[in-house]
N, C-alpha and C positions, 0 to 999 in steps of 0.2 A: 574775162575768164572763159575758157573756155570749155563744151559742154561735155560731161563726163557718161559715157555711155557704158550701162552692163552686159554683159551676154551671159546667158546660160550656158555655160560650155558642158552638163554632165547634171546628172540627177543626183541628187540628195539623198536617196535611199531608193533600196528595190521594193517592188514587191511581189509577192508570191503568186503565183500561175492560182486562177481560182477552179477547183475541182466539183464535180457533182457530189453530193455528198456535205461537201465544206458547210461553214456555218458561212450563210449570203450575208449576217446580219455583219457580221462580224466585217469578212473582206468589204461592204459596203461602206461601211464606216472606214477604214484603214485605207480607200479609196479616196474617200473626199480627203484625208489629209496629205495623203502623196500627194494629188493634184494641187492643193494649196501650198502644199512646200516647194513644189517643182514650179510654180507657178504655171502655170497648162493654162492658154487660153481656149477660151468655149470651144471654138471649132478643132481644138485635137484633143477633145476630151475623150470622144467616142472611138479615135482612132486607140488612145492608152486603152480604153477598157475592154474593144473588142479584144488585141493583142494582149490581155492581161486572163483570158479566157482561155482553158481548157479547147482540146476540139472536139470532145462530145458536149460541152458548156456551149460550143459555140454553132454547134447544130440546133441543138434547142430554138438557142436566141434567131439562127434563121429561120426555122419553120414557127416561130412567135413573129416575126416581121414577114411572111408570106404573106401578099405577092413583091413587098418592096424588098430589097437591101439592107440587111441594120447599117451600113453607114448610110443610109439614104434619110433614115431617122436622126432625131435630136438624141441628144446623151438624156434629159430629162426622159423621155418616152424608152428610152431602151430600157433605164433604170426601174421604171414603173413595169417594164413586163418581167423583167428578174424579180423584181420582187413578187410580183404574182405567182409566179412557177418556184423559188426557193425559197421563200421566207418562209419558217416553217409556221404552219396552221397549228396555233395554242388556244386553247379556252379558258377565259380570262377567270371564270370561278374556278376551276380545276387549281390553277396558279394559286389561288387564294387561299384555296382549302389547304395546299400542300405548304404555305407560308407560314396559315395558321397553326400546323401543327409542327411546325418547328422548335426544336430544343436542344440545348448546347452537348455535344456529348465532349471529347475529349480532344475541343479545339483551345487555342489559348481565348482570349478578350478578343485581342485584335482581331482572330483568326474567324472565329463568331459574328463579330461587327459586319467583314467583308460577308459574310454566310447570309445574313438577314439583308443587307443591302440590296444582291444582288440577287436573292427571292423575289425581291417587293419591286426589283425593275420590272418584271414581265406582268405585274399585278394591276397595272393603269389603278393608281389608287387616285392620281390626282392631284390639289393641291394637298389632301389629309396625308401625301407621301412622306414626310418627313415625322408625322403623330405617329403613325402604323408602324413604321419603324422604331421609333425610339419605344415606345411599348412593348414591341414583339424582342426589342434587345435586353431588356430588362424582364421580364417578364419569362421568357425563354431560358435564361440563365436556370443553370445546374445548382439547388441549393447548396449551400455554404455560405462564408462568409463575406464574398464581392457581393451574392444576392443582397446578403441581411444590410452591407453596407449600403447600397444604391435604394433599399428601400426606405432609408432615414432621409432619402433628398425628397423635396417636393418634387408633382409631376413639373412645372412650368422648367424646372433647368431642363438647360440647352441639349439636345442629343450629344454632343461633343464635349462637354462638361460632365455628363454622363460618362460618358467614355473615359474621359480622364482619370475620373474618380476610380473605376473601375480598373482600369490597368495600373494606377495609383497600388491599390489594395492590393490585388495579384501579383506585383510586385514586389509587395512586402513581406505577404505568404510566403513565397518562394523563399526569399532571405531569412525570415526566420524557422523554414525547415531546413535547410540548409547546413545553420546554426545548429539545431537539433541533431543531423544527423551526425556532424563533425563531432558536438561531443559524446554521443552515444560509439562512435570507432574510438576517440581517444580513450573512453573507459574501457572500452573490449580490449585495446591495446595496453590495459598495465597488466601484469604476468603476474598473476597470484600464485604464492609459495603455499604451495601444499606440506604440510607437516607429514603429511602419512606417504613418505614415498621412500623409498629402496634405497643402498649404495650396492657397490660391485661387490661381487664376490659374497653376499651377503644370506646364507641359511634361509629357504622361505617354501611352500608348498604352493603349487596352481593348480587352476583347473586343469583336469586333461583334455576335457571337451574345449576348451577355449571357450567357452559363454560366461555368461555372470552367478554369480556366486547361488546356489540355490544347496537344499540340503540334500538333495538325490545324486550332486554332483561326486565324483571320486577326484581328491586329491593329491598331488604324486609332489614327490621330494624333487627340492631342484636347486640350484644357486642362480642366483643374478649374476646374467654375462657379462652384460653389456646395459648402458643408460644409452636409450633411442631418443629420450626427448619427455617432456611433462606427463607423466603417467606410464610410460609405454617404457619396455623392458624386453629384453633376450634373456630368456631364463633357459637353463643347463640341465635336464631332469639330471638326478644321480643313477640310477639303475643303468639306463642305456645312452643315454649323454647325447639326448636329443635337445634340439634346440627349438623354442618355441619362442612365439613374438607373445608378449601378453600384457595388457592393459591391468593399471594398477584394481580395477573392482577382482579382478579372475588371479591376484594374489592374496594370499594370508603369511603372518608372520608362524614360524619354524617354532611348535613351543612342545618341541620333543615329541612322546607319546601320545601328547593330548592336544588337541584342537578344538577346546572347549572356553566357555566362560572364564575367564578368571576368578570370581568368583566361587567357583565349585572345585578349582583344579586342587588337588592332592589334599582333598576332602578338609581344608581348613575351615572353612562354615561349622560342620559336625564338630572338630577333633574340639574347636575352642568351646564345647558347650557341655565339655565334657571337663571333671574336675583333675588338677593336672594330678594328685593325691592318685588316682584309679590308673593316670598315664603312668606314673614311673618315670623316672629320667628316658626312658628308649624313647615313650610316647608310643608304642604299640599300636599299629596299624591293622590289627587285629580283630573285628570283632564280638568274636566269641571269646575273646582273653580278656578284653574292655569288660564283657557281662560278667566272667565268672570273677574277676578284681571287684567286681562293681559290686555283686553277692557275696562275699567275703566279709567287703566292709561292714557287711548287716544290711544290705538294702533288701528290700522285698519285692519281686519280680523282674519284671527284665525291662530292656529300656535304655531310652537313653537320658540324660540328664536335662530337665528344665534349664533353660538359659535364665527365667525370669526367679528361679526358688533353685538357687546353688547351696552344695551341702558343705557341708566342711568333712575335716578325714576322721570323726567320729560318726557322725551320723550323716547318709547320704537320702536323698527328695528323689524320687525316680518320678519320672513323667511314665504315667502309664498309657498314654497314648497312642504311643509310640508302638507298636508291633514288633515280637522280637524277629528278627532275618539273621542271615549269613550272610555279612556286606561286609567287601573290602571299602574302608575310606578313602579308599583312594578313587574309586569308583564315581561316577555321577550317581548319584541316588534318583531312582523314578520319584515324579509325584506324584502321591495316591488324591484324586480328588472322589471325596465321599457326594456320591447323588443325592440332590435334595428332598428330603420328603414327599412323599405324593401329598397332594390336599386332597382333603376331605369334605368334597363341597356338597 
């Protein structure tokens, strides 16, 4: 059989021209695995790394090899003076303290995991490297419920078991807000039928100001134009036959003269408390004709009639309470509120 020979005919990957400035740790490492992938024997180590050098990188490394050549040097020895000149000078407690005070802010699990990992490289903790960590990964977490979860595990499980559990949990959070959110849009999205809304063409008064209904506001006569949509309306004033956009609070319904309670309107509260004997078939809206029908019958002062002690058409019960006035019933009547006593202390 005969003997089967390989050639390298081409590199497996480039790499990157290394700049002052660069991180040396970084291109040192990403070095040794070009030359292992390329397979580079020793003696054209020095020639890849010189050529893999910037040419202010590669002034340096001459005047660090003054009075020799750096290819006159080992690749070991030139590696050893880059590192002395780019590896950046760290203080190992500096590292620590800033490791220490690490805390999850608005990374995911994972995203944290790599966050603390890659603190506690520059930290020479040692063989405790893998304690320091799983500690500062649990421990660092942003309270909730991954915290509250991880802290139900003994310390001895695995850092990676940890982790599991952990993106386990944050995983399920997510899925069930998710859940929540979807049905909190499906309920915004059913269309509640409002009872209290308009048709076209429909008799109603708005504000003029366009704002929300207050009692200083002045009201103007108007028809419904147009339906805009759930609330919202083109109203028509009548006077000048302007057009206004107006939301159903900044409408009232058209109830003639009066814009008032229903309960008060065209004085039925009063007229019923009165005997219908003093009204007459007309019911007399009168009243100073109520009073002097009402003295007629034999009652004695003025007034209007108790609702709780009715008379009949011989003898009438007058409430003397009551103060005699000049009041149409059609009117809202004021209320008189009588001030309470001073005390006597």
């Amino acid at each position: 059989m005969a003997n089967v020979t390989v050639i390298n005919t081409g590199n497996l990957a480039s790499l990157r021209t290394y700049n002052i400035g660069d991180d040396w740790e970084i291109f040192a490492e990403r070095l040794e695995q070009y030359l292992k992938a390329n397979k580079v024997e020793e003696e054209r180590k020095v020639s890849v790394l010189i050529t893999s050098l910037s040419e202010e990188a590669y002034k340096t490394l001459k005047n660090l090899c003054d009075p020799v050549k750096p290819y006159e040097k080992s690749y070991a020895d030139i590696v050893k003076l880059l590192d002395n000149q780019f590896k950046t000078k760290i203080s190992i407690f500096r590292r620590r303290v800033t490791f220490n005070l690490l805390r999850q802010g608005a990374e995911s699990i994972n995203e944290w995991f790599v966050k603390v990992k890659k603190a506690a490289a520059d930290c020479e903790f040692g063989t405790s490297l893998t304690e320091r960590v799983k500690d500062k990964f649990v421990v660092g977490l942003k309270p909730g419920r991954v915290l509250d979860r991880l802290r139900e595990e003994k310390p001895s499980r695995e850092l990676q078991e940890l982790l599991d559990i952990a993106v386990a949990k944050e995983a399920a959070i997510k899925e069930s807000r998710e859940v929540e959110v979807n049905k909190l849009n499906s309920f915004r999205g059913v269309k509640k039928t409002n009872p209290l809304t308009f048709s076209s063409k429909k008799d109603v008064k708005v504000r003029e100001d366009g704002q929300n209904k207050t009692h200083q506001e002045k009201q103007v006569e108007a028809t419904i134009d147009e339906v805009l949509g759930d609330r919202v309306y083109l109203c028509k004033t009548v006077n000048d036959s302007l057009i206004w956009k107006r939301h159903l609070n900044q409408i009232v319904k058209d109830r003639g003269d009066l814009d008032i309670n229903e309960d008060y309107a065209c004085g039925t509260q009063y007229q019923n408390q009165i005997p219908s004997t003093l009204l007459g078939n007309s019911r007399a809206n009168d009243f100073n004709t109520i009073s002097s029908n009402h003295s007629s019958a034999g009652s004695s002062g003025s007034g209007l009639v108790d609702n709780t002690n009715r008379v009949s058409s011989t003898s009438a019960s007058v409430n003397s309470n009551i103060p005699v006035t000049s009041l149409n019933v059609n009117e809202r009547p004021r209320r008189v509120i009588k001030p309470p006593d001073r005390l006597n202390l």
